[in-house]
N, C-alpha and C positions, 0 to 999 in steps of 0.2 A: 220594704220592711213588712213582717210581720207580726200579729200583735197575739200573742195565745195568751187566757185564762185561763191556769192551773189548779184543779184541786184535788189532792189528795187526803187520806184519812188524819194522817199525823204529821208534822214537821218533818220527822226524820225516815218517813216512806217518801217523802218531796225531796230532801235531801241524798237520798241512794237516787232516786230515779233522775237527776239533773247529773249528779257525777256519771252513770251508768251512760246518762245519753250525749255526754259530753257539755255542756254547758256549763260545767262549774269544776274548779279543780276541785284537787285533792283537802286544799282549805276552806273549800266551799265559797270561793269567789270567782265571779263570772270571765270565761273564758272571755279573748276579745271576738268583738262583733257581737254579744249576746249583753243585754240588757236586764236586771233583774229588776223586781217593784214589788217584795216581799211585805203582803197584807196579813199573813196570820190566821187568826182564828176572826171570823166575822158575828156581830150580833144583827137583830133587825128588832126595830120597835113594834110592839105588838100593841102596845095600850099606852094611851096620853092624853091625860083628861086634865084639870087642875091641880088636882089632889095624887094623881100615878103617871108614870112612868115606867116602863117596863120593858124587857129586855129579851130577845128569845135568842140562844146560839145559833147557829148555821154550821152546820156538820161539816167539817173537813178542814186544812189548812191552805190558805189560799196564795200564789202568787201570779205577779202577770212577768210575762216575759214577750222582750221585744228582739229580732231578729231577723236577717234576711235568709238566714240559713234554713232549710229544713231539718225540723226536728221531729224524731222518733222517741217518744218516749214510753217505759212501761204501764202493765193493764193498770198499776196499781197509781196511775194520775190519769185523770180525766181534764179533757179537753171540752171547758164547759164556753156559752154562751149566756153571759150574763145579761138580766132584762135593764138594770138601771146600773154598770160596772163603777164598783168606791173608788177606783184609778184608774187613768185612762193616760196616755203619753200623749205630752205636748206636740 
């Protein structure tokens, strides 16, 4: 199996580019053998003191996908390596 972190700019640039590469039908659910773990949009803490809390976006929409198959996907998702990943498969 393998384990890709997905990020694309918007949902629905992640959504053309998973049909387009065959992982997800027409309903947008995952072909068999393909694994989806739809994260979204991510924030990261920037400040946390007593008194703040604070919150900064993370650019893009994110999923992970798990699979033995090879997958080609378009320019418009990047195949990122995450330093600390918010999901990881059991």
């Amino acid at each position: 199996m393998r384990d890709y972190y997905l990020k694309a700019d918007t949902r629905e640039q992640m959504q053309e580019a998973l049909r387009t590469a065959g992982v997800v039908d027409a309903q947008d659910k995952p072909r068999p053998g393909y694994h989806l773990s739809v994260i979204g949009y991510l924030h990261e803490r920037v400040t946390f003191t007593e008194t703040a809390l604070e919150y900064h976006p993370i650019p893009g929409w994110h999923v992970n996908l798990r699979t033995a198959h090879d997958v080609v996907l378009p320019a418009t998702v990047q195949h990122i390596k995450p330093r600390t990943p918010w999901r990881t498969w059991a």
